[in-house]
C-alpha positions as CSV (number, residue, x, y, z in Angstrom):
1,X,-32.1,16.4,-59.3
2,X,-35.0,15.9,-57.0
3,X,-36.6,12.4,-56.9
4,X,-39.6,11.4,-55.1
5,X,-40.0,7.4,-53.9
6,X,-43.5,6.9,-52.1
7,X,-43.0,2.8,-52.0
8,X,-40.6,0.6,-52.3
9,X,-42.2,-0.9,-55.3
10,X,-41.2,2.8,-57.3
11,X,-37.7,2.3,-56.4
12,X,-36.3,0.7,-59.7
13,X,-38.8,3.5,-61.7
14,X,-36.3,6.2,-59.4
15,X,-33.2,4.5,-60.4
16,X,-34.0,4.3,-63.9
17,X,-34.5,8.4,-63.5
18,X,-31.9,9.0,-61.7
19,X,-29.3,7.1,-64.6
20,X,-31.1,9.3,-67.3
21,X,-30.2,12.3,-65.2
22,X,-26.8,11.9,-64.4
23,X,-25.4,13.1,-68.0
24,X,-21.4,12.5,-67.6
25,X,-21.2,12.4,-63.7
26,X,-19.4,9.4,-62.4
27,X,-18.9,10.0,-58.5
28,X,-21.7,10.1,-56.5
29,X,-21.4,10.6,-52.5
30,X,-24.7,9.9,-50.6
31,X,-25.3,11.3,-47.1
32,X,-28.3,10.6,-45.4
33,X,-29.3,8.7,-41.6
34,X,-28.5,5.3,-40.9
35,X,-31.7,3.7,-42.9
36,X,-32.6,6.1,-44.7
37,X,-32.0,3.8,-47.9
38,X,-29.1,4.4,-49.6
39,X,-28.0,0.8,-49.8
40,X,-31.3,-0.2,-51.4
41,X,-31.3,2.7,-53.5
42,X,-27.7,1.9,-55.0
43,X,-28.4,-2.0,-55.5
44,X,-31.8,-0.9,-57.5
45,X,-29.4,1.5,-59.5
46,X,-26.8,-1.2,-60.1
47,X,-29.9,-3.7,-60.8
48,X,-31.1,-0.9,-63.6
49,X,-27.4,-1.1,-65.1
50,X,-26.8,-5.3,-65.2
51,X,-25.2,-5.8,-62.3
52,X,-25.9,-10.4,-61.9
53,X,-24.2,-10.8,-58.6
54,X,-25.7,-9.8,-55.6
55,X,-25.4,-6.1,-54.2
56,X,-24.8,-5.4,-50.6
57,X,-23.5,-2.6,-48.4
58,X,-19.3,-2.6,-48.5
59,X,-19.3,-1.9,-44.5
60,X,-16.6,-4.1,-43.6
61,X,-14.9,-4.7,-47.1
62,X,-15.4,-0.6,-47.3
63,X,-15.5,-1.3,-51.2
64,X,-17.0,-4.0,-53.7
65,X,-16.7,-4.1,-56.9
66,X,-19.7,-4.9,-59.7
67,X,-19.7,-5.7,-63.6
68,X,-22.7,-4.1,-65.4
69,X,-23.8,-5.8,-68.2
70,X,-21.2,-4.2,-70.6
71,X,-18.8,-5.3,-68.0
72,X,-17.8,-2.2,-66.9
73,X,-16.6,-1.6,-63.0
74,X,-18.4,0.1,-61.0
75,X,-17.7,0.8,-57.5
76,X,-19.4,0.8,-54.3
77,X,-18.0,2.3,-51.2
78,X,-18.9,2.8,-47.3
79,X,-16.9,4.6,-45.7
80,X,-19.3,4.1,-42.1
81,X,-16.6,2.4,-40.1
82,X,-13.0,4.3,-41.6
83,X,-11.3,6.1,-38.2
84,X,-8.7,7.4,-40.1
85,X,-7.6,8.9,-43.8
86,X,-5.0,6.4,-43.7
87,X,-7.3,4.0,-44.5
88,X,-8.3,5.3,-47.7
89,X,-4.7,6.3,-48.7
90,X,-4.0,2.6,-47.5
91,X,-6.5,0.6,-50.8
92,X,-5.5,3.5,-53.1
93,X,-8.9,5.6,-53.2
94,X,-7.8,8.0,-55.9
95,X,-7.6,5.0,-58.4
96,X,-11.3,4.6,-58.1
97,X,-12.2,8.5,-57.7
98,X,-10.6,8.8,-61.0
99,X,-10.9,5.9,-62.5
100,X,-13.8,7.7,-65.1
101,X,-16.1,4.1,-64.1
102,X,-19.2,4.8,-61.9
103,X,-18.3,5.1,-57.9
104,X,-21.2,5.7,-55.6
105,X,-20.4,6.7,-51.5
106,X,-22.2,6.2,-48.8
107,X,-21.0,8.0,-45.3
108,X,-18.9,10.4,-47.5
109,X,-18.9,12.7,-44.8
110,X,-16.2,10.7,-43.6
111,X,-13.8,11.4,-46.1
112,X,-15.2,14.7,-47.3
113,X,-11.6,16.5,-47.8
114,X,-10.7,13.2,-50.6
115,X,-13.6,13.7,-52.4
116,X,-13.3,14.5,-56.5
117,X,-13.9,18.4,-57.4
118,X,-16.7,17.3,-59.5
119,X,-18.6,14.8,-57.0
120,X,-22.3,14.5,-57.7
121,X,-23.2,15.4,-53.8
122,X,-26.9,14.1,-52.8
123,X,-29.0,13.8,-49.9
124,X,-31.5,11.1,-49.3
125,X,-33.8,11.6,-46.4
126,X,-36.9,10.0,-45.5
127,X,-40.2,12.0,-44.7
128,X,-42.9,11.9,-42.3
129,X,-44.8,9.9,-44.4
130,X,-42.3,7.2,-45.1
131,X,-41.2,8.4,-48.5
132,X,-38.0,8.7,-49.4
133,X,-36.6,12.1,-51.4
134,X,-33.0,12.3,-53.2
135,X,-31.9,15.4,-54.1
136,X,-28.6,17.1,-54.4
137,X,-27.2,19.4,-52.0
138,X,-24.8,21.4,-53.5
């Protein structure tokens, strides 16, 4: 997957390539610098899938929860602020992994040893330029 966003005004045209791309792939960890857009790209995914209420980085809640327009879960986590595994084992992390609904990660290198076997892993960077470029890293 490689996906090129030049404005922000392409960024729902992304998401909407990035959901035809995904195939059967549920869990999705983003890496990428603090502001390098991976909040913003997640809400225009969730946008493109009919998620109503509003989408927001999880930082202190480490997850939230959305509805798409089927009313299907999907889950959002951030994992920026976790100091320990504990944590994770503490709100049950595995029933979300493997829950088969759509999770998507942001700091994921924080938990990197919890992570599914088949985890979509994906690296959004910005450029010189200001463009932003998702592709995966495995």
């Amino acid at each position: 997957m490689y996906i090129e966003i030049n404005d922000l005004s392409e960024i729902h045209q992304a998401a909407r390539q990035f959901l035809a791309e995904i195939d059967n792939q549920n869990v999705f960890a983003f890496y990428g610098d603090m502001g390098a857009g991976k909040t913003t790209f997640i809400k225009a995914v969730c946008e493109e899938l009919g998620v109503q209420e509003p989408v927001t980085s999880p930082t202190f809640a480490i997850i939230n929860e959305y509805r798409d327009k089927k009313g299907k879960s999907i889950y959002h986590f951030d994992f920026y602020r976790i100091k320990k595994l504990e944590e994770v084992f503490d709100f049950g992390y595995e029933d979300y992994f493997y829950s088969g609904n759509l999770c998507f990660i942001e700091w994921p290198e924080l938990v990197e040893s919890l992570l599914p076997e088949n985890v979509v892993r994906l690296s959004l960077r910005q450029t010189e330029n200001g463009a932003r470029i998702l592709e995966n890293i495995q």
